[in-house]
NUNU-116063 format. One record per residue: residue number from 1; chain; residue in three letters; x, y, z of N, C-alpha, C in turn. Coordinates in Angstrom, 1 decimal. Example, Ala and Ser with C-alpha at 12.3 -4.5 7.8 and 13.67 -1.06 7.14 Angstrom:
BEGIN
SITE:1:A:ALA:13.2:-5.7:7.8:12.3:-4.5:7.8:13.2:-3.3:7.8
SITE:2:A:SER:12.8:-2.2:7.1:13.7:-1.1:7.1:12.9:0.0:7.9
% end
This chain:
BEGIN
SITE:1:A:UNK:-4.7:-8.6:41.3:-4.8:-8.3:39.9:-3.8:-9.2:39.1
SITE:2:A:UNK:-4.3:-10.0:38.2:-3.7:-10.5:37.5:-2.6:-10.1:36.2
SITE:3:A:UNK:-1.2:-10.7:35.8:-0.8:-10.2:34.9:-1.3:-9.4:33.7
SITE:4:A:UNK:-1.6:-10.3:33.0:-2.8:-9.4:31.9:-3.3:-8.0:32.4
SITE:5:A:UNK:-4.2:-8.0:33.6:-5.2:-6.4:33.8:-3.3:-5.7:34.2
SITE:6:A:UNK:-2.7:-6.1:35.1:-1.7:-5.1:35.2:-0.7:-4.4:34.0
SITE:7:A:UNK:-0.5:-5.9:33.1:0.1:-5.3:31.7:-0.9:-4.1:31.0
SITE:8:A:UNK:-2.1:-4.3:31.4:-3.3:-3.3:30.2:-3.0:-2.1:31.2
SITE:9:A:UNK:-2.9:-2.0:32.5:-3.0:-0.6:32.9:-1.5:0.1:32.5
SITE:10:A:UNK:-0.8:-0.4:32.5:0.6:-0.1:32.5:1.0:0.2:30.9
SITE:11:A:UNK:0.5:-0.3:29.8:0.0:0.3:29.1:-0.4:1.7:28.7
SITE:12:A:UNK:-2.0:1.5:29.3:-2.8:2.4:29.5:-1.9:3.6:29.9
SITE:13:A:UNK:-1.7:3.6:31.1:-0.8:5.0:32.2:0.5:5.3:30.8
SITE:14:A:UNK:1.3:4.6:30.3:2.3:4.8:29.4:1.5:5.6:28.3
SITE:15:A:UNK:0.8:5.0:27.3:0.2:6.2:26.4:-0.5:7.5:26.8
SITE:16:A:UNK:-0.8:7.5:28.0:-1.2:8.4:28.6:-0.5:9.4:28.7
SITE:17:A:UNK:0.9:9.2:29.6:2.3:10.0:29.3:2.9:10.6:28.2
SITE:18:A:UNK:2.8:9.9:27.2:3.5:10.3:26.1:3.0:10.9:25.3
SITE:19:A:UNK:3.8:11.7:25.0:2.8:13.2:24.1:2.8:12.4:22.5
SITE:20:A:UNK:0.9:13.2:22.0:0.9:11.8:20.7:1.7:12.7:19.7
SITE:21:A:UNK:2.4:13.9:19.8:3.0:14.6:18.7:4.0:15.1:19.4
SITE:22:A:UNK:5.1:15.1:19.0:6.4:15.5:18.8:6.7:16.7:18.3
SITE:23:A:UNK:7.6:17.6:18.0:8.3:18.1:17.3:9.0:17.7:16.8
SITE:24:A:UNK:8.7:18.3:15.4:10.3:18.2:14.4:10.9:18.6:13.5
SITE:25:A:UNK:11.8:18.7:13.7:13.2:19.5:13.6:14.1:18.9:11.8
SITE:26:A:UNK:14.0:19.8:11.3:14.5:18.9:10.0:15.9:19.3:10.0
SITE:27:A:UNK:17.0:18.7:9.5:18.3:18.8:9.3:18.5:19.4:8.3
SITE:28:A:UNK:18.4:20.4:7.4:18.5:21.3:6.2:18.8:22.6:6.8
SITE:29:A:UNK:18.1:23.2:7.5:17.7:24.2:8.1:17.7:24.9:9.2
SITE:30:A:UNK:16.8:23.7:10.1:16.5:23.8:11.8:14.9:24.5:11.8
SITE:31:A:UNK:14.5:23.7:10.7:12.7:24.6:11.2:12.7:23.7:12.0
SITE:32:A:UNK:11.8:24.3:12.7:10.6:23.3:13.4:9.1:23.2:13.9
SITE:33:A:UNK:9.0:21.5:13.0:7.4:22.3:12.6:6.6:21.2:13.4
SITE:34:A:UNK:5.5:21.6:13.8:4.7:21.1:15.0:3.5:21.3:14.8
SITE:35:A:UNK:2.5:20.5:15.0:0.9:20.9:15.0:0.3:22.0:15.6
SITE:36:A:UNK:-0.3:22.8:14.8:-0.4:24.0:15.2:-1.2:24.7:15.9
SITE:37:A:UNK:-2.6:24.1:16.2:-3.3:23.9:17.6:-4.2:25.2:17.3
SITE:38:A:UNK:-4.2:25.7:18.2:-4.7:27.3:18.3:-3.3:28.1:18.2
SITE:39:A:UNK:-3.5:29.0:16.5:-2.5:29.8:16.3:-2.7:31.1:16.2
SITE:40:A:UNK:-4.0:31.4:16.3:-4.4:32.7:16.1:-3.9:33.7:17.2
SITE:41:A:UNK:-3.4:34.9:16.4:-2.6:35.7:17.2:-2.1:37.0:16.3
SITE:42:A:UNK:-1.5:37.7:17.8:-0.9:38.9:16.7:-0.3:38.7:15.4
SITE:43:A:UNK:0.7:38.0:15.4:1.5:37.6:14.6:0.8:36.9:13.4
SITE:44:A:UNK:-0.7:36.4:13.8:-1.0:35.4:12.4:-2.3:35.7:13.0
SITE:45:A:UNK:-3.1:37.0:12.3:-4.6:36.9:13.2:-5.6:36.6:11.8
SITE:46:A:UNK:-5.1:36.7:10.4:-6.3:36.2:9.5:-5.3:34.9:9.0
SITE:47:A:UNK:-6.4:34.1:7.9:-5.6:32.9:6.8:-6.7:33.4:5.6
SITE:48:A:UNK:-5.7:33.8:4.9:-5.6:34.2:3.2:-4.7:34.4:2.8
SITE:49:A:UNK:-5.0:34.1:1.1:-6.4:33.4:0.7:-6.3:32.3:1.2
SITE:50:A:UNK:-8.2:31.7:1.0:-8.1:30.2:1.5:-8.3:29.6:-0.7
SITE:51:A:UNK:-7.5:28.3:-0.7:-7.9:27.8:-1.7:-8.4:26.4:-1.4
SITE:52:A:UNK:-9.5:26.6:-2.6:-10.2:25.0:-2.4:-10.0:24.1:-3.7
SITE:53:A:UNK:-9.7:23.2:-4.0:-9.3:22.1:-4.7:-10.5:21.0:-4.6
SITE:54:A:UNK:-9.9:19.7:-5.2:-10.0:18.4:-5.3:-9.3:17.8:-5.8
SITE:55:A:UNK:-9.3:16.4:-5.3:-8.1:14.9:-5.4:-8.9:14.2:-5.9
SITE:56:A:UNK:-8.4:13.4:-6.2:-8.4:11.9:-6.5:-7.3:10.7:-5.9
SITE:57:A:UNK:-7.6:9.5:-5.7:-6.6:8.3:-5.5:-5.3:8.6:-6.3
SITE:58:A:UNK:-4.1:9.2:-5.8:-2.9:8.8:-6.8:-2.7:10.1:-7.1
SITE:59:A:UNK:-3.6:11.2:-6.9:-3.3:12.4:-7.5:-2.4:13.1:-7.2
SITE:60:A:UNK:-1.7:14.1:-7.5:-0.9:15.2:-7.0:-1.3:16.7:-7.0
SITE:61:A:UNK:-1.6:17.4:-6.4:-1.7:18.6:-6.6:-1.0:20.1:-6.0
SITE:62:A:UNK:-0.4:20.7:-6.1:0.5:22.0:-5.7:-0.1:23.3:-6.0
SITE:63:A:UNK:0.8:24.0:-4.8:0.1:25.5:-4.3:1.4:26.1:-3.9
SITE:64:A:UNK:1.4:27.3:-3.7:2.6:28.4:-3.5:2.1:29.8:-2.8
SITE:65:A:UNK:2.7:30.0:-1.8:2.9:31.0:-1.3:4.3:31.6:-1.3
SITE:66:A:UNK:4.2:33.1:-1.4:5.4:33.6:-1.0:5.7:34.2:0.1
SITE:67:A:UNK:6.5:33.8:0.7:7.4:34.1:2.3:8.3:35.3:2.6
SITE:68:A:UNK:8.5:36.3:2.8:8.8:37.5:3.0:10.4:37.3:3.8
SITE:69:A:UNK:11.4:38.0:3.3:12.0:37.8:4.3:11.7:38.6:5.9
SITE:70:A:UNK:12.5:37.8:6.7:12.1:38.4:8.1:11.4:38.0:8.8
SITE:71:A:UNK:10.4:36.8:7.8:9.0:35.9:8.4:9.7:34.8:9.1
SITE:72:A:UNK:9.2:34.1:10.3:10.0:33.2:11.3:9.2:32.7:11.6
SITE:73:A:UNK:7.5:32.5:11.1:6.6:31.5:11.1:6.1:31.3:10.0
SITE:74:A:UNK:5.5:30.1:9.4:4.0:30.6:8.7:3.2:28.8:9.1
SITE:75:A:UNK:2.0:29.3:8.8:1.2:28.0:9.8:0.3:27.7:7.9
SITE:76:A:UNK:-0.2:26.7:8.0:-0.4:26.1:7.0:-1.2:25.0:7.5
SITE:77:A:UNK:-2.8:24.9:6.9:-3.9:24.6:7.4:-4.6:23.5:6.0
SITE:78:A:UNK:-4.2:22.6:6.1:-4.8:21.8:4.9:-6.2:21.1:5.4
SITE:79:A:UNK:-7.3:20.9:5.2:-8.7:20.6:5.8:-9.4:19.8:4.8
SITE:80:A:UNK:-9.6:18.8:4.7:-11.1:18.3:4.2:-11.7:17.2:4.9
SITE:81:A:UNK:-12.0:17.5:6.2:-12.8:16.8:6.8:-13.8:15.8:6.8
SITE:82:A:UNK:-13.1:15.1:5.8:-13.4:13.5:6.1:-12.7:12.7:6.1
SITE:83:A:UNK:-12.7:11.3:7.6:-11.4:11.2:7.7:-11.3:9.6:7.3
SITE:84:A:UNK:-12.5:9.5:6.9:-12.4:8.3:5.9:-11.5:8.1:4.7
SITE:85:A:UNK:-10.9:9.8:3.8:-9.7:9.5:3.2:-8.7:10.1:3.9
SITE:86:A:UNK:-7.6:9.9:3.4:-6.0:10.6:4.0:-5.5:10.9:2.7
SITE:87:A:UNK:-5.0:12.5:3.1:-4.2:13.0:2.2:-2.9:12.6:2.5
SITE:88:A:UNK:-1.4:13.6:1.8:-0.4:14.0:2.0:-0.1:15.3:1.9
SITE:89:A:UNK:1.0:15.6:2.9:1.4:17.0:2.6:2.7:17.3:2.7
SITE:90:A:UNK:3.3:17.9:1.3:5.1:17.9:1.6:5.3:19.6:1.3
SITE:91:A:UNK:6.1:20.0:2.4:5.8:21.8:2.1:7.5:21.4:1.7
SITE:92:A:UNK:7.5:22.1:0.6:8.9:22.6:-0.4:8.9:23.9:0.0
SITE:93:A:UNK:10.4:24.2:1.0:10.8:25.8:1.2:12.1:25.5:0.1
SITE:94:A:UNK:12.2:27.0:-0.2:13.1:27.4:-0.9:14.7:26.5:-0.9
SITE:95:A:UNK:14.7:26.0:0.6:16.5:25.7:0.9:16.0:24.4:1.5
SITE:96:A:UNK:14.5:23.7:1.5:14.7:22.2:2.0:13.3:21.8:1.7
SITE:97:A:UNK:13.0:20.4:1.7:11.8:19.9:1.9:11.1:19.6:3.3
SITE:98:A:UNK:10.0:19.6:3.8:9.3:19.5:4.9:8.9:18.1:4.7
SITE:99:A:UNK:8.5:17.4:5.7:7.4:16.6:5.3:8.3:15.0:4.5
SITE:100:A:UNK:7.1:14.2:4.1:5.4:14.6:4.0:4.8:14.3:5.4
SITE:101:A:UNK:3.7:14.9:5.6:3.2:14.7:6.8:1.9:14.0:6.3
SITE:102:A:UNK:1.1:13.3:7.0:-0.1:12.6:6.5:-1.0:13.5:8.1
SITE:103:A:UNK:-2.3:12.7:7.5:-3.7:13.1:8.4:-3.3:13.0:10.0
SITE:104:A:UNK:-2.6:11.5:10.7:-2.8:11.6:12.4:-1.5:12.2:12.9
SITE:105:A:UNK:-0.6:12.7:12.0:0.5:14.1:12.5:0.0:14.7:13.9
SITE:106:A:UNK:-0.8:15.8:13.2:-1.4:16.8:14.3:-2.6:15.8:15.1
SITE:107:A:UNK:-2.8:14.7:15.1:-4.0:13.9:15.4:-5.1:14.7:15.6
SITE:108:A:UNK:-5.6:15.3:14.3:-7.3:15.8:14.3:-7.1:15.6:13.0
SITE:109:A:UNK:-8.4:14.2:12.6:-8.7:13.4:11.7:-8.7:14.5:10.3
SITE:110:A:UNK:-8.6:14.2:9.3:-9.0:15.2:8.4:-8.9:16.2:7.9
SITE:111:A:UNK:-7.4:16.8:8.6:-6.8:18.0:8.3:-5.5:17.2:8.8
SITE:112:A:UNK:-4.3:18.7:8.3:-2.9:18.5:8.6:-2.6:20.2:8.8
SITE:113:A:UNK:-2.5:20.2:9.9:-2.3:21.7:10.6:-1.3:21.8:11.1
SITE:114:A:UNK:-0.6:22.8:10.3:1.2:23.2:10.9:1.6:24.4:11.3
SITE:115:A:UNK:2.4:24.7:12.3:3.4:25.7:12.3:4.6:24.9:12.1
SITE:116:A:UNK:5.5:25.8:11.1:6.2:25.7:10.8:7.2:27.3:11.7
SITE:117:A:UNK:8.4:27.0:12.2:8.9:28.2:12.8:10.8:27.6:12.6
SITE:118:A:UNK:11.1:29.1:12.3:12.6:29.3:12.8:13.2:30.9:13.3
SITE:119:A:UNK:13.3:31.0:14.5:13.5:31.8:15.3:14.8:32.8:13.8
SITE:120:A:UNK:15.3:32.1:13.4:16.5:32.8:12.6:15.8:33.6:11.4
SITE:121:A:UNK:14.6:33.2:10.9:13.8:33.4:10.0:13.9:32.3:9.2
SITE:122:A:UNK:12.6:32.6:8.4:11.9:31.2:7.1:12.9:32.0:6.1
SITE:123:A:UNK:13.3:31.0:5.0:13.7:31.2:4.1:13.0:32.1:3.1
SITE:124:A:UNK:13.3:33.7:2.7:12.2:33.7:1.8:12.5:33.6:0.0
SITE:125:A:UNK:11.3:33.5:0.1:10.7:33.2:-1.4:9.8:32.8:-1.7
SITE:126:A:UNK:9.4:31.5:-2.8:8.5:30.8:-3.0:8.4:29.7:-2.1
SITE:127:A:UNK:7.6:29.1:-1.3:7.2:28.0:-0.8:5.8:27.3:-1.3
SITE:128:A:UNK:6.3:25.9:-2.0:5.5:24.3:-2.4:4.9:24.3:-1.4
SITE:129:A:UNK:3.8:23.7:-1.9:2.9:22.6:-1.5:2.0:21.6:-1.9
SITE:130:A:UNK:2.8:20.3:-1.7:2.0:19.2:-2.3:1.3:18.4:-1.8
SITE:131:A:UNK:-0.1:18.4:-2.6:-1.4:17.7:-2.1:-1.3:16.5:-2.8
SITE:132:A:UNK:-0.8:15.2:-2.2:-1.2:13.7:-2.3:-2.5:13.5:-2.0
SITE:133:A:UNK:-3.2:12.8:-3.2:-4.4:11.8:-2.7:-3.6:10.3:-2.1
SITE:134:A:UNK:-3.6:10.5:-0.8:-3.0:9.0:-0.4:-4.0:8.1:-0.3
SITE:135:A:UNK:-4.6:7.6:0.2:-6.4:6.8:0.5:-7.1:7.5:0.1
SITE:136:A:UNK:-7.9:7.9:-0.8:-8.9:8.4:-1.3:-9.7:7.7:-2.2
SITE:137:A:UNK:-11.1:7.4:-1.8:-12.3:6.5:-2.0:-12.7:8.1:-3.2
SITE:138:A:UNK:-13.2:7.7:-4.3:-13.9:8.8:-5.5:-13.2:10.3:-5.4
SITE:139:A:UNK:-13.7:11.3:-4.7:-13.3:12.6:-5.3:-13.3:13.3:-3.5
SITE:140:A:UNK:-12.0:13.5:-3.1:-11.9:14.6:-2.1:-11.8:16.2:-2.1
SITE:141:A:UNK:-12.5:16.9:-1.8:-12.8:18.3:-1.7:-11.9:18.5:-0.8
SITE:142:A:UNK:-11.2:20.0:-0.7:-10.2:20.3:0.6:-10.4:21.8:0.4
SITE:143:A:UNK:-9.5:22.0:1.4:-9.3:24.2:1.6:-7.8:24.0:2.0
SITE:144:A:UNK:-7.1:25.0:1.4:-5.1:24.8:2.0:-5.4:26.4:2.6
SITE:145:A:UNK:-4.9:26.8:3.5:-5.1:28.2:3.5:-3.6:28.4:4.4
SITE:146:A:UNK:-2.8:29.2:3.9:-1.4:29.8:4.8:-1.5:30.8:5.1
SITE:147:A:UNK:-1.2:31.4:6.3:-0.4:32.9:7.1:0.9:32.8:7.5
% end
């Protein structure tokens, strides 16, 4: 095997290894928020309301939920499934900013799917959410829905 094919497998085997999402951990607080995969469960068995919108290139748009004290997750499901544009998403808690997270975060094209957790509890109150049109070709349709 020649250099080249051994550098490409060696490569290869290395992205293979490495997890393509991380955790992370913000310095305000100690959430830690992570792509949220299959979240359905006792703790979070519906998502409502779901709201639906639209962007534009350059836009901004914001949403609010309220967080209960005692709550130690909430998952936060932003969706419009085309992954030809890319949003943004910056969740505003009460005592820090999240984010912004973009579309290959959770790496599934066309959404930005979070748990957000702190074993101590979420801050409660009001929690932001801001929808960037970051790449967006004419008019993107979406759904934000939180538990």
């Amino acid at each position: 095997m020649n250099f080249c094919k051994t550098a490409m497998v060696i490569m290869i085997v290395a992205a293979l290894l490495v997890p393509a999402v991380a955790a992370q951990e913000t310095e305000n607080h100690g959430y830690v928020v992570t792509p949220a995969g299959d979240t359905i469960s006792k703790e979070n068995p519906l998502f409502a309301p779901m709201t639906a919108g639209s962007i534009a290139q350059g836009e901004t748009n914001w949403y609010s939920t309220y967080v209960p004290a005692g709550k130690t997750e909430l998952i936060v499901d932003l969706n419009w499934g085309d992954s030809s544009d890319s949003l943004r998403l910056t969740v505003h808690a009460p005592d820090s900013v999240l984010g912004p997270y973009y579309d290959a975060y959770d790496g599934v094209n066309g959404r930005i799917y979070l748990r957000i957790k702190d074993s101590a509890g979420l801050s409660p109150g009001t929690w932001w959410f801001e929808i960037y049109g970051d790449k967006v070709t004419g008019i993107e349709d979406y759904t934000i829905v939180t538990s």
